[in-house]
N, CA and C atoms as an extended XYZ file, in Angstrom:
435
Properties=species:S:1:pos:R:3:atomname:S:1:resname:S:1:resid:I:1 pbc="F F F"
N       130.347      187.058       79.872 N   UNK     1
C       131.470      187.709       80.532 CA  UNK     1
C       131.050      189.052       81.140 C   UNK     1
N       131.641      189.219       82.705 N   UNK     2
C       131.605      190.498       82.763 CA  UNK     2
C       131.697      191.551       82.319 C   UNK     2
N       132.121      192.868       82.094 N   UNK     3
C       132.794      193.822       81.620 CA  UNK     3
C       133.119      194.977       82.911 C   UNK     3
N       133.545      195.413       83.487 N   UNK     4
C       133.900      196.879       84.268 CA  UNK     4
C       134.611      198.041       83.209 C   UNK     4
N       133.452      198.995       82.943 N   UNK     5
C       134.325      199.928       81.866 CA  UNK     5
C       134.775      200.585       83.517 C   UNK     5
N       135.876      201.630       83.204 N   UNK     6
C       136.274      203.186       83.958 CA  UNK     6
C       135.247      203.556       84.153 C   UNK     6
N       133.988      203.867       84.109 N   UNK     7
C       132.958      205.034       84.651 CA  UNK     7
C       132.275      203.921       85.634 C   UNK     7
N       132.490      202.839       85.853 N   UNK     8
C       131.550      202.306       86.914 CA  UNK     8
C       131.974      202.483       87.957 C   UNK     8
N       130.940      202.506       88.771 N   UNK     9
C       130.661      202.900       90.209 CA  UNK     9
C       131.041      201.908       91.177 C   UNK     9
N       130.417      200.734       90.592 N   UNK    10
C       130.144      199.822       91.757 CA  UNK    10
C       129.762      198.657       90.664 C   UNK    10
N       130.607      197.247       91.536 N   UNK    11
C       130.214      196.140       90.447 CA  UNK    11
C       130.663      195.103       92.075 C   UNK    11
N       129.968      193.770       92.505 N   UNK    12
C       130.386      192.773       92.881 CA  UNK    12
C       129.428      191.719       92.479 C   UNK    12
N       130.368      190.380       92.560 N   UNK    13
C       129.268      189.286       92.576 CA  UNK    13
C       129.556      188.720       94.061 C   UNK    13
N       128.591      187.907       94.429 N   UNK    14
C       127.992      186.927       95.354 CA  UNK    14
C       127.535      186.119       95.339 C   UNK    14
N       128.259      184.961       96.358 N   UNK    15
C       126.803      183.371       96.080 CA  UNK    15
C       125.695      183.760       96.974 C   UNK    15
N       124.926      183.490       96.733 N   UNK    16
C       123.629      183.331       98.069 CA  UNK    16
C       122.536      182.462       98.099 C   UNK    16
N       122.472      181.690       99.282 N   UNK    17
C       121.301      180.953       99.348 CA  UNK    17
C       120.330      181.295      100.585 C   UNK    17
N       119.106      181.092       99.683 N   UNK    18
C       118.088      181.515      100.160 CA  UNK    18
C       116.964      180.298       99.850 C   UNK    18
N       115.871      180.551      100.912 N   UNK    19
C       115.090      179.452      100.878 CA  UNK    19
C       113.464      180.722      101.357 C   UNK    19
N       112.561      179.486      100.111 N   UNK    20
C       111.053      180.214      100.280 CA  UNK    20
C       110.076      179.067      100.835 C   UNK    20
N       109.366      180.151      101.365 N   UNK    21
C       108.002      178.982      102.111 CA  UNK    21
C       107.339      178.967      101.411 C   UNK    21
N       106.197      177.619      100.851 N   UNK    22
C       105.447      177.505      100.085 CA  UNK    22
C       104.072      176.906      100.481 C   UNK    22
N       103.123      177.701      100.499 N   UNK    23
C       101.522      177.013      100.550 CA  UNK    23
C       101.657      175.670      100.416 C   UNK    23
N       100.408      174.605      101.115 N   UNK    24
C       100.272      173.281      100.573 CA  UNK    24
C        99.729      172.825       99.254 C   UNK    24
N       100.153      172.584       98.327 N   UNK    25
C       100.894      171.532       98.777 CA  UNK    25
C       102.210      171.250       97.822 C   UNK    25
N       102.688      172.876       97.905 N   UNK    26
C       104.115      172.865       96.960 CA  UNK    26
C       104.489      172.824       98.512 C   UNK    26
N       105.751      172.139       98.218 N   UNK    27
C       107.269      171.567       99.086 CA  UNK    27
C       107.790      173.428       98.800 C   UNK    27
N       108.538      173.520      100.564 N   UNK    28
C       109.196      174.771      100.455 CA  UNK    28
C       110.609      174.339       99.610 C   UNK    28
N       110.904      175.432       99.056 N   UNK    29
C       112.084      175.507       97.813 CA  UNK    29
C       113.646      176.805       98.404 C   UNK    29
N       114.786      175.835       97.784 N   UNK    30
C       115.821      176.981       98.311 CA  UNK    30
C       116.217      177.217       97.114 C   UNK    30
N       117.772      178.119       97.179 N   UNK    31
C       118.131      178.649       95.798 CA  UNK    31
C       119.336      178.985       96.289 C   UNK    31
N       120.277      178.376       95.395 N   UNK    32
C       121.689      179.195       95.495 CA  UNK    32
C       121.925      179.600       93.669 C   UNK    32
N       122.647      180.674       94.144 N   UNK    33
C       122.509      181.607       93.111 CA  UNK    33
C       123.786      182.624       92.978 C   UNK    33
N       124.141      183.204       92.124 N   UNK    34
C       125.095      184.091       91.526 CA  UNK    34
C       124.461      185.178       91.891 C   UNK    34
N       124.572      186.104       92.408 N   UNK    35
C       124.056      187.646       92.166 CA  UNK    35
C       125.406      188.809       91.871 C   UNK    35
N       125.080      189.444       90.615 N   UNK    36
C       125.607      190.334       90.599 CA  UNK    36
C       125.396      191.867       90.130 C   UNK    36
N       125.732      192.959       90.770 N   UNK    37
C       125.934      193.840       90.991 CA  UNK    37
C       126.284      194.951       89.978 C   UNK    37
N       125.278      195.578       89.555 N   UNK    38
C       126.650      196.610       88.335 CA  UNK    38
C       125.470      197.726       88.444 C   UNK    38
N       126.548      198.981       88.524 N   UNK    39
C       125.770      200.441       89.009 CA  UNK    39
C       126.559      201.339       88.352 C   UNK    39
N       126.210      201.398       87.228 N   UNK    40
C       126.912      202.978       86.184 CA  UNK    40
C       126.019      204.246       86.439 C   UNK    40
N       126.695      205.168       86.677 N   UNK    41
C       126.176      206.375       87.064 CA  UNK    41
C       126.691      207.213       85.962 C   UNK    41
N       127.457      206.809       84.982 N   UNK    42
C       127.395      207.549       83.072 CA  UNK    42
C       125.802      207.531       82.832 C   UNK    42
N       125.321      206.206       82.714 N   UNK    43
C       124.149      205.405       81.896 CA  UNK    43
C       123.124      205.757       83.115 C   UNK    43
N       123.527      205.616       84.050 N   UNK    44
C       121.884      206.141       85.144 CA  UNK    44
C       121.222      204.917       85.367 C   UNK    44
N       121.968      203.838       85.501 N   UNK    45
C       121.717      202.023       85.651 CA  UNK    45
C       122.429      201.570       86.765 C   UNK    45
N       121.397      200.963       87.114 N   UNK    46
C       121.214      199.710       88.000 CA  UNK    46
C       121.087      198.240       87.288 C   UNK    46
N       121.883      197.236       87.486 N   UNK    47
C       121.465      195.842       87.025 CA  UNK    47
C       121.677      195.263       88.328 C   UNK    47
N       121.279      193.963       88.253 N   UNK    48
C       121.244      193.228       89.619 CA  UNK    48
C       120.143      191.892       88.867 C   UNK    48
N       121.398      190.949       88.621 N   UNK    49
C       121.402      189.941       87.634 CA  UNK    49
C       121.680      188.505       88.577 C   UNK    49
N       120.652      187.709       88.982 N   UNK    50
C       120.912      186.396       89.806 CA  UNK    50
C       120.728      184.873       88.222 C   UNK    50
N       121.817      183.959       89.143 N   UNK    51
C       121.691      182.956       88.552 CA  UNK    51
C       121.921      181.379       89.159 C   UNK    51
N       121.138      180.459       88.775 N   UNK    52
C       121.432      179.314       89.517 CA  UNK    52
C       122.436      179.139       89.338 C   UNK    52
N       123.439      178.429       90.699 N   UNK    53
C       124.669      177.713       90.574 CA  UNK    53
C       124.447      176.821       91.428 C   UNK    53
N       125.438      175.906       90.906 N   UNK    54
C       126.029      174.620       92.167 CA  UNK    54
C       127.113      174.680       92.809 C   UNK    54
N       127.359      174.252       93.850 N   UNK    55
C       128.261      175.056       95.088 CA  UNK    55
C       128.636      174.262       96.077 C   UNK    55
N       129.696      173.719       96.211 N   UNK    56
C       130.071      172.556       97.172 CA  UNK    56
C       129.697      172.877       99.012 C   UNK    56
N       129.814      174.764       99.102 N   UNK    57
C       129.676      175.173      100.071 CA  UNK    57
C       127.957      175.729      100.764 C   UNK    57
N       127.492      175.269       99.483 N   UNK    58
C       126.114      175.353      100.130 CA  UNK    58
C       125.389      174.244       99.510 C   UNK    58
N       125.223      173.142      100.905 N   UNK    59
C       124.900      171.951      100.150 CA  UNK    59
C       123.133      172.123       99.991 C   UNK    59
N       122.505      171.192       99.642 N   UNK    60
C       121.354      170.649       99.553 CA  UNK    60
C       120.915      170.144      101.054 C   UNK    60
N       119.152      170.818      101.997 N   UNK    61
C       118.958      169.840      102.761 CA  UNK    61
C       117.266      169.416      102.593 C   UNK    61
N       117.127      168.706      103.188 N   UNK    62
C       116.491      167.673      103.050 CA  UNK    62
C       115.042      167.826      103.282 C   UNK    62
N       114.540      168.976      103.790 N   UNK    63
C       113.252      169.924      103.963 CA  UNK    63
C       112.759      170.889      103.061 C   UNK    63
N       113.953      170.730      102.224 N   UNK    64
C       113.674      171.876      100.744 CA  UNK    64
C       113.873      170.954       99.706 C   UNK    64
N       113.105      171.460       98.272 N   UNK    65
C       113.585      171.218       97.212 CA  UNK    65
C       114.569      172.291       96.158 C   UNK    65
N       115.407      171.522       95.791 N   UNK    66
C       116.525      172.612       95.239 CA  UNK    66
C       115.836      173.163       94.288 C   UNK    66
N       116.077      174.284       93.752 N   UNK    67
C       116.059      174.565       92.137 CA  UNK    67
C       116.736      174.911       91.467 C   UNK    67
N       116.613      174.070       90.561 N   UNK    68
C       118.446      173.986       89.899 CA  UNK    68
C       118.642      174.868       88.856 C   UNK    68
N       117.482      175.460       88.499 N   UNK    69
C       116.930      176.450       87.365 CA  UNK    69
C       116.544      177.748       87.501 C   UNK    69
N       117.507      178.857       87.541 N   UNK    70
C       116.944      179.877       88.410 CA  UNK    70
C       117.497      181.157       87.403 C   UNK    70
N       116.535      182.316       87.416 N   UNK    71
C       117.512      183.394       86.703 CA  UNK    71
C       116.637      184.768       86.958 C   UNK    71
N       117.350      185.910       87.085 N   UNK    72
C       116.406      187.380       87.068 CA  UNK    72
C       117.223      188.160       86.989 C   UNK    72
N       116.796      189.148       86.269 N   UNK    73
C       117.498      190.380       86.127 CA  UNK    73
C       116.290      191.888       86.502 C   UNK    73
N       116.738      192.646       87.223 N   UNK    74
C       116.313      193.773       87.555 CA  UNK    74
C       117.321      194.798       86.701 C   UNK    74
N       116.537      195.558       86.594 N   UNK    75
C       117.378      196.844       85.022 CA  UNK    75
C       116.758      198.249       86.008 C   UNK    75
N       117.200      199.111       86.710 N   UNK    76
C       116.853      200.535       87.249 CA  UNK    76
C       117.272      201.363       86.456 C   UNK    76
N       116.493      202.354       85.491 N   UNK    77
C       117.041      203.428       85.340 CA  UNK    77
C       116.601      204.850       86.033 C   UNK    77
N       117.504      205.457       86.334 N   UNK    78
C       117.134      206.783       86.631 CA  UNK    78
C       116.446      207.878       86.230 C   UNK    78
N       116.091      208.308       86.631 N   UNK    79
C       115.172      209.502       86.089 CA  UNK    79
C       115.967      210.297       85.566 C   UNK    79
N       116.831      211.446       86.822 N   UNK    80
C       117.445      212.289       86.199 CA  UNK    80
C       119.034      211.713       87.120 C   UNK    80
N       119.299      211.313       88.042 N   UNK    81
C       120.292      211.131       89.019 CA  UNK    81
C       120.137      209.162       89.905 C   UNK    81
N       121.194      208.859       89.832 N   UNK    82
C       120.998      207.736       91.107 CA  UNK    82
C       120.835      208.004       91.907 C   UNK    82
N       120.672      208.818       92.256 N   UNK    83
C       120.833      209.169       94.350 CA  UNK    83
C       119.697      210.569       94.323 C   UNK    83
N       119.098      210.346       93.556 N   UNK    84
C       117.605      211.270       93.745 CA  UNK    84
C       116.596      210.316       93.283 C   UNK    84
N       115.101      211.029       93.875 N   UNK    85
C       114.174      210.012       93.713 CA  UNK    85
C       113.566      210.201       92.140 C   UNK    85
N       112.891      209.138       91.496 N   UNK    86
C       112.475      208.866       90.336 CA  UNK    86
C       113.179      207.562       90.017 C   UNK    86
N       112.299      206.709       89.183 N   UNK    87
C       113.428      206.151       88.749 CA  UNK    87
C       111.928      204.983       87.623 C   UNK    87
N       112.941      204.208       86.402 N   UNK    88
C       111.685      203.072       86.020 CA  UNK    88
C       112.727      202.169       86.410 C   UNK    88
N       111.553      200.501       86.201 N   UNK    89
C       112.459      199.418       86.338 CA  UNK    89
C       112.374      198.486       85.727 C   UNK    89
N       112.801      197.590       85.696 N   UNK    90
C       112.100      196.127       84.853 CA  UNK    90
C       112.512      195.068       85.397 C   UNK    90
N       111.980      193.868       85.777 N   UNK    91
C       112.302      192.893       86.382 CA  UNK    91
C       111.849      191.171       85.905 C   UNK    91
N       112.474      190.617       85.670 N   UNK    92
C       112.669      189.538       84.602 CA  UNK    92
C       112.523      188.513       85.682 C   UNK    92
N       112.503      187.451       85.706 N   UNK    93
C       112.386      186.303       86.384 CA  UNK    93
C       112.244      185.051       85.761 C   UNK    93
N       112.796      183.861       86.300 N   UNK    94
C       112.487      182.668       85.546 CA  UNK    94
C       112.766      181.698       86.902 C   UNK    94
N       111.842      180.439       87.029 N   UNK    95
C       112.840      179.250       87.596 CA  UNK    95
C       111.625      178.355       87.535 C   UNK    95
N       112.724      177.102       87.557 N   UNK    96
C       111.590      175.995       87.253 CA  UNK    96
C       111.899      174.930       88.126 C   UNK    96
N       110.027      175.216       88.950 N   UNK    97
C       110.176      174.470       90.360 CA  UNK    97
C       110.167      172.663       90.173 C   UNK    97
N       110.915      172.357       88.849 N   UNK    98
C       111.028      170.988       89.079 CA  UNK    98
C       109.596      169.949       88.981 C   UNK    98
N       108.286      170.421       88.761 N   UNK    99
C       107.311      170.010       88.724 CA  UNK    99
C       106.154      170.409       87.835 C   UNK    99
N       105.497      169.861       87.433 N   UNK   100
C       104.975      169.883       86.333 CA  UNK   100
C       103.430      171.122       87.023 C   UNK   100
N       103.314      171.705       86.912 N   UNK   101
C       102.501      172.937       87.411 CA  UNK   101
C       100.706      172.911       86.240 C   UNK   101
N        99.868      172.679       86.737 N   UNK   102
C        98.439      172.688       85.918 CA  UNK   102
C        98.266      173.820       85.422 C   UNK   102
N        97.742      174.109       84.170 N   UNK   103
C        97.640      175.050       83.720 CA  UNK   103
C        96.444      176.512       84.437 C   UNK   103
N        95.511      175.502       85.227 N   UNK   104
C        94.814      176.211       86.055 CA  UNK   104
C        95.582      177.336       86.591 C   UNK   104
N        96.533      176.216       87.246 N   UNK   105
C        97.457      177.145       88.625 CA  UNK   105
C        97.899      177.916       87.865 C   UNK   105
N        99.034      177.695       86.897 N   UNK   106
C        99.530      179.149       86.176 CA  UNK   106
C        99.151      180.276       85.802 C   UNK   106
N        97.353      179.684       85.859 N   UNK   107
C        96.598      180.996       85.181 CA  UNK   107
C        95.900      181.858       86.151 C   UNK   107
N        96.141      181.266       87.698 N   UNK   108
C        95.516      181.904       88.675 CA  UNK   108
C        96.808      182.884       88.938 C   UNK   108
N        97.984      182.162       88.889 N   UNK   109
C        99.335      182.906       89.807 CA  UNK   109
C        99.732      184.121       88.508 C   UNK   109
N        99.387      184.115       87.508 N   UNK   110
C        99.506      184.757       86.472 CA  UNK   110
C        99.051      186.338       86.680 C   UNK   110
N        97.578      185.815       86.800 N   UNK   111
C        96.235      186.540       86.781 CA  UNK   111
C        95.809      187.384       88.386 C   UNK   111
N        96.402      186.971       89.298 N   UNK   112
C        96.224      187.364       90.541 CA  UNK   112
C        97.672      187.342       91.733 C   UNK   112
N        98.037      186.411       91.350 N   UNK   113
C        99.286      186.415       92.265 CA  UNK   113
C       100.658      187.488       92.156 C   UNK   113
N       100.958      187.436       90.991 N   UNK   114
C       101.981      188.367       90.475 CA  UNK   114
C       101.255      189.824       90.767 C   UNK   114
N        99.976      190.155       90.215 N   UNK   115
C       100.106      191.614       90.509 CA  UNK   115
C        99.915      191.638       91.641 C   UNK   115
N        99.466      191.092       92.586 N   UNK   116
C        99.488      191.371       94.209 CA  UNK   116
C       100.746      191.683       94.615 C   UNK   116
N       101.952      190.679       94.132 N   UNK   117
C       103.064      190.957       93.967 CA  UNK   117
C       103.779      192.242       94.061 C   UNK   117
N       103.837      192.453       92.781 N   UNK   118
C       103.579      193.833       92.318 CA  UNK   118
C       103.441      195.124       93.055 C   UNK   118
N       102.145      194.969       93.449 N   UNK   119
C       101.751      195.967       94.191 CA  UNK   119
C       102.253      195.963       95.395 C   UNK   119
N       102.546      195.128       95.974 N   UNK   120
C       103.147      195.134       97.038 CA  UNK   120
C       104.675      195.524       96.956 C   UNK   120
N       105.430      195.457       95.939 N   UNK   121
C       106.759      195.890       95.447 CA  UNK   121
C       106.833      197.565       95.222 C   UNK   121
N       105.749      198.224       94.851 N   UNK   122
C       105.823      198.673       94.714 CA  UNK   122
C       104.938      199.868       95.758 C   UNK   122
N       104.416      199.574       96.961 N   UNK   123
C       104.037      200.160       98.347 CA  UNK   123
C       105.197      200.108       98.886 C   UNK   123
N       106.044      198.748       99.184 N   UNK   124
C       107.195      198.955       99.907 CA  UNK   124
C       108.053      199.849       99.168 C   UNK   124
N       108.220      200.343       97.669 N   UNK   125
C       109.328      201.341       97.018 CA  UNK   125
C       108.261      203.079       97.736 C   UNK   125
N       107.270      203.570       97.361 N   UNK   126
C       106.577      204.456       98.105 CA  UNK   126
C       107.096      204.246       99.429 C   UNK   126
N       106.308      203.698      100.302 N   UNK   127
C       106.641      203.732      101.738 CA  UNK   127
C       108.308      203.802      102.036 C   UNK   127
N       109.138      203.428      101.186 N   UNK   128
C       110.701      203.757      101.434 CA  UNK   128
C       111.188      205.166      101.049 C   UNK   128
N       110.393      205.478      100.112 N   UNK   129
C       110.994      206.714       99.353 CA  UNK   129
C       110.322      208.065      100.322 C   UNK   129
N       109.232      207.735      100.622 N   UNK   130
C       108.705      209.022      102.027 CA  UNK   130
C       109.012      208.827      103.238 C   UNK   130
N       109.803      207.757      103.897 N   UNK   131
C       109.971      207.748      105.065 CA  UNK   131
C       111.131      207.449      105.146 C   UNK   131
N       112.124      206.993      104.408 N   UNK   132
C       113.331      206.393      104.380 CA  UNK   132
C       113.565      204.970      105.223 C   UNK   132
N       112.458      204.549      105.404 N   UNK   133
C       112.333      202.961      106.229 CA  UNK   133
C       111.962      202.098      105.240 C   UNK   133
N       112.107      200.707      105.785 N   UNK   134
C       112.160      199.538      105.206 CA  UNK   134
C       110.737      199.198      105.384 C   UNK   134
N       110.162      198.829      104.004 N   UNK   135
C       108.806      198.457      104.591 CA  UNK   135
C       108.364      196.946      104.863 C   UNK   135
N       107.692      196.947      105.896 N   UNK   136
C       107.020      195.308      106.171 CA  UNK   136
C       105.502      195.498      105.992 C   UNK   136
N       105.562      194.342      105.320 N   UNK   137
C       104.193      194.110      104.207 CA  UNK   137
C       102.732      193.578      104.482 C   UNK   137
N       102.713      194.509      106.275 N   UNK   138
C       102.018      193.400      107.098 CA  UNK   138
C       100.537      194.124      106.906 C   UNK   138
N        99.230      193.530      105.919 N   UNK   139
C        98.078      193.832      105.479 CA  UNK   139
C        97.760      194.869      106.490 C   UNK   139
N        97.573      195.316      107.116 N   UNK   140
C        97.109      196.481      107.765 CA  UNK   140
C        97.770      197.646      107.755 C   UNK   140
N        98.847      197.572      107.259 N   UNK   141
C        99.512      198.672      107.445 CA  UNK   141
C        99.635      199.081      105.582 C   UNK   141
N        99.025      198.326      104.912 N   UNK   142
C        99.100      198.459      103.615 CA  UNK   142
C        98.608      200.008      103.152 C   UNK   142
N        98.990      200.890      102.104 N   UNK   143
C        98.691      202.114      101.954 CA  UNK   143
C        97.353      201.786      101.362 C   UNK   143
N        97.348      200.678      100.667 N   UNK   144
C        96.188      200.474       99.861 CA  UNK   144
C        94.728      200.319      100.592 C   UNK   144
N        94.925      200.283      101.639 N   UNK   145
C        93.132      199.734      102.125 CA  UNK   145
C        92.791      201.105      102.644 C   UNK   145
């Protein structure tokens, strides 16, 4: 269950579907999902909590595989203020692409994929926080090289 105490700021949910491209020879994958919203400025939090749903209004097509298994939570806390810079985060993830995945692969995407990830999550939070722009993640323009 939700909760909205009096000191919150800001709370909505949303459906959303979204669809990812995938290397060969994973099938590209979509996602409809719950996202919701909750921003207490008592506590100095951010949540932003997605979940698989099924949805008459966003059907299934036929170039994607669904995933029917989906979940993440992002947790922001503030440093000293929401609306000044600092901040830690934590970010949770789960979904299960329906296929049985080699343990190889898990241990490459584990071991190399995620922190590329990562790092890249966290150039685009830098590059936003000194320039106030949106960053695009296009290798040359990376802070890192």
């Amino acid at each position: 269950p939700i909760y909205k105490p009096n000191h919150l700021k800001q709370w909505y949910q949303r459906r959303v579907r979204g669809a990812t491209k995938f290397p060969f020879p994973l099938q590209d994958r979509d996602y409809v999902f719950e996202r919701t919203h909750l921003m207490d400025e008592k506590l100095k939090t951010i949540e932003i909590t997605s979940r698989s749903i099924t949805h008459k209004s966003k059907p299934e097509y036929s170039k994607f595989v669904r995933v029917l298994k989906y979940g993440s939570k992002l947790t922001i806390l503030a440093d000293k203020d929401l609306y000044e810079k600092g901040m830690s985060y934590c970010l949770t993830y789960y979904d299960d692409f329906g296929m049985p995945i080699p343990n190889q692969v898990k241990d490459r995407l584990a071991n190399t994929k995620i922190p590329e990830f990562l790092d890249k999550v966290h150039d685009a939070a830098v590059y936003l926080g000194s320039t106030g722009k949106l960053y695009v993640p296009y290798p040359e323009n990376s802070p890192r090289k």
